[in-house]
C-alpha positions as CSV (number, residue, x, y, z in Angstrom):
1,X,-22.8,78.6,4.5
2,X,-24.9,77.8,1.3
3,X,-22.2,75.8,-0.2
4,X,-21.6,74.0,2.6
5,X,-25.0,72.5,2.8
6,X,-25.0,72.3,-0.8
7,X,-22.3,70.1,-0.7
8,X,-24.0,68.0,2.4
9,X,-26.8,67.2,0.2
10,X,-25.2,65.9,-3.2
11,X,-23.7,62.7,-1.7
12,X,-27.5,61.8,-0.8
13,X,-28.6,63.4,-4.0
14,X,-26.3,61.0,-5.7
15,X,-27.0,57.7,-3.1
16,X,-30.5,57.8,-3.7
17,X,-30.9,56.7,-7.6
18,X,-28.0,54.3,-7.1
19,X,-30.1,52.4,-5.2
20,X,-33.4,51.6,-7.5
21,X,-34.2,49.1,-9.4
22,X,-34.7,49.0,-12.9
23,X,-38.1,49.3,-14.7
24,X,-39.6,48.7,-18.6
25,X,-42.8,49.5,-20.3
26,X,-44.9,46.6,-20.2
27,X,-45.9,46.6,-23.9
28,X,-45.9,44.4,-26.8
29,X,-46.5,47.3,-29.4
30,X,-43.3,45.5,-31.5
31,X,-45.2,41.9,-32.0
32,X,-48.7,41.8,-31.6
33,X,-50.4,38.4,-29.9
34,X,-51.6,36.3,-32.2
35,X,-53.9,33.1,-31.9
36,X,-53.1,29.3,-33.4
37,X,-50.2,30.5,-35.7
38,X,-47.6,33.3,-36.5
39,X,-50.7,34.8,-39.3
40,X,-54.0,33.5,-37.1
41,X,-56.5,36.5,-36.0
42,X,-54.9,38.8,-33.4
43,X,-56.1,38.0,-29.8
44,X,-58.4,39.9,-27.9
45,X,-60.0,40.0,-24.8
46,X,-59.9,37.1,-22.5
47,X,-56.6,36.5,-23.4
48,X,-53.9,37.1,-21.2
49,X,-50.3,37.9,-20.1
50,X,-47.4,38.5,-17.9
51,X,-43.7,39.4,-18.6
52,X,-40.8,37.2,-17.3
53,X,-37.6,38.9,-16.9
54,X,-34.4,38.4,-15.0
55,X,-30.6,38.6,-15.0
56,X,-30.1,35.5,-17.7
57,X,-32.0,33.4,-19.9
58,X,-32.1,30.8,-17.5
59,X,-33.4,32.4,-14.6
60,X,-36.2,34.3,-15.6
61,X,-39.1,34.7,-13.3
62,X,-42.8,36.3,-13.3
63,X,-42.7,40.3,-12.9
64,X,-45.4,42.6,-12.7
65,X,-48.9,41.4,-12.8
66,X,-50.7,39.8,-15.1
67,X,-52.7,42.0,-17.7
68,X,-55.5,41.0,-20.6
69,X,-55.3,42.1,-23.9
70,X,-57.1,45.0,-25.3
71,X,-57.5,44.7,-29.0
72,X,-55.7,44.2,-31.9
73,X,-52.9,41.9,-30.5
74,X,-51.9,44.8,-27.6
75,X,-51.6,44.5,-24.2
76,X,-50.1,47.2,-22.4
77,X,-49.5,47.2,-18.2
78,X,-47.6,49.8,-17.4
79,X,-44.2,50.1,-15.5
80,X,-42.9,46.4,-14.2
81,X,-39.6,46.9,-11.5
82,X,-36.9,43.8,-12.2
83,X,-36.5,42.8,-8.6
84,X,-32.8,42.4,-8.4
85,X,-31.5,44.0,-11.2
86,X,-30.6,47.8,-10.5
87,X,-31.4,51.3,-13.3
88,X,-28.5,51.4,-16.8
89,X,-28.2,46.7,-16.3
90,X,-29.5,44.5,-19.2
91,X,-32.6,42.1,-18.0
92,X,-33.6,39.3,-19.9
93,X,-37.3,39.9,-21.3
94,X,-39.8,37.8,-22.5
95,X,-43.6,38.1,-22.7
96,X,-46.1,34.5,-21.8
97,X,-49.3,34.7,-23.1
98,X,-52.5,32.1,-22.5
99,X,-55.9,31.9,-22.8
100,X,-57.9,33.5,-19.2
101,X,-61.6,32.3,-20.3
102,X,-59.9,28.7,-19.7
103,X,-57.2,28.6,-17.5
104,X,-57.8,31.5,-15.3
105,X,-55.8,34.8,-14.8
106,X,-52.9,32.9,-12.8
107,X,-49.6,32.1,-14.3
108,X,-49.2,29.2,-12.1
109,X,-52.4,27.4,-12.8
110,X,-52.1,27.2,-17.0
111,X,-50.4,24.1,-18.4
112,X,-46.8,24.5,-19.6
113,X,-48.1,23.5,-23.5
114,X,-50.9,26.0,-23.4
115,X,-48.5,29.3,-22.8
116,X,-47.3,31.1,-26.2
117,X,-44.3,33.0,-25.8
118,X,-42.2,35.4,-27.1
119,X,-38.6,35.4,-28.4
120,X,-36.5,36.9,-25.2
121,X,-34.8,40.1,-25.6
122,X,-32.1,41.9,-24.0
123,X,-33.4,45.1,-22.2
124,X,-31.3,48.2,-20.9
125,X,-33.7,48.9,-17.4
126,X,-34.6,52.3,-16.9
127,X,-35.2,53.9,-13.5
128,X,-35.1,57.5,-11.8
129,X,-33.2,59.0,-14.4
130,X,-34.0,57.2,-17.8
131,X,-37.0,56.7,-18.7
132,X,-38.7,53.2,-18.8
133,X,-38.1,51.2,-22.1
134,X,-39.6,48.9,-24.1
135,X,-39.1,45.5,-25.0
136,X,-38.6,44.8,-28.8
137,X,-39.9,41.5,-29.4
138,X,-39.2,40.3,-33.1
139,X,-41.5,36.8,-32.3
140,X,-45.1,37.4,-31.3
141,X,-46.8,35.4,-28.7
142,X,-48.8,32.2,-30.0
143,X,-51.4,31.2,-28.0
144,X,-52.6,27.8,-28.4
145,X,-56.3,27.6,-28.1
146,X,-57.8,24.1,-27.6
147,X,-59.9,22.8,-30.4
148,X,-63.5,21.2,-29.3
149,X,-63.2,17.6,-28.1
150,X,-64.1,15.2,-31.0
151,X,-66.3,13.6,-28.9
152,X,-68.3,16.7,-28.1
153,X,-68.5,17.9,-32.2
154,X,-70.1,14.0,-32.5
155,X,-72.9,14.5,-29.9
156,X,-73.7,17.7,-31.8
157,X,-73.9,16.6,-35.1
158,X,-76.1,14.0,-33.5
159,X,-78.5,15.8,-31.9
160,X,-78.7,18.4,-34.8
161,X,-79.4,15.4,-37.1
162,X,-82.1,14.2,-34.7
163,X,-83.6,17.5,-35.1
164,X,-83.6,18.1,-38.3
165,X,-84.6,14.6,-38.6
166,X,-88.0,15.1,-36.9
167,X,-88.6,18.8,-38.2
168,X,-88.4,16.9,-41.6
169,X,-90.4,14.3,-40.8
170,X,-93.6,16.7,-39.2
171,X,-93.4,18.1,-42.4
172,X,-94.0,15.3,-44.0
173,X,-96.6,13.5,-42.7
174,X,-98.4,16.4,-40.7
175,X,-101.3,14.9,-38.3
């Protein structure tokens, strides 16, 4: 009698994993985020990202939610599921990073020449059985911050010169 229901519960045993989908670390522990260029100051807080995976190069699409950095370059997020793409299949990786004091913590609303990315890597998912990966990005994220309108750096330099100025010129000829 024991084997028998022994044997009634091994085809669902066996079902049930061969269902999921696969999962990764979301981690960037291999290339750090770095800020203007490849040896700029790692980023930091307000600076944020999301991982893009799918079943090509072509097709990759937002997964998980998006995370800000700690420190040092890191940002970590913990297990993303591939929609789509079941446990033991390659995905597609690749990590977008931009800056959240600017453009917000949405994806959608951050201008396509403002995202840094990384190079896009070929994953082996984990699931129920294997534990989650993660990705080995040999290119860190660049994110591009904006440099100060020229304009505005003018107006400053003119209004500290105005200042200093009429500081200098109390001192001067005091009343």
């Amino acid at each position: 009698m024991k084997a028998i229901i022994l044997l009634a519960i091994c085809p669902i045993l066996v079902a049930v994993p061969s269902f999921s989908q696969g999962v990764f670390n979301f981690y960037n522990y291999y290339a750090p985020t770095r800020l203007w260029t490849i040896d700029g100051p790692l980023a930091g807080r307000g600076i944020w990202a999301q991982m893009l995976a799918g079943p090509n190069t072509d097709s990759l699409a937002p997964v998980g939610g998006a995370y800000e950095h700690l420190a040092n370059g890191l940002v970590y997020g913990g297990i993303v599921t591939v929609p789509g793409i079941p446990e033991f299949e390659g995905a597609y990786i690749q990590m977008v990073a931009w800056d959240g004091r600017l453009w917000g913590t949405n994806l959608i609303a951050v201008p396509a020449d403002q995202i840094g990315s990384t190079d896009t890597t070929v994953l082996v998912l984990g699931g129920s059985i294997v534990p989650a990966g993660v990705p080995h990005f040999m290119q860190p994220a660049i994110v591009p911050i904006p440099e100060p309108s020229v304009l505005a750096l003018t107006v400053l330099a003119g209004a500290a010169l105005f200042m200093c100025r009429r500081l200098w010129h109390r001192t001067r000829h005091p009343r």
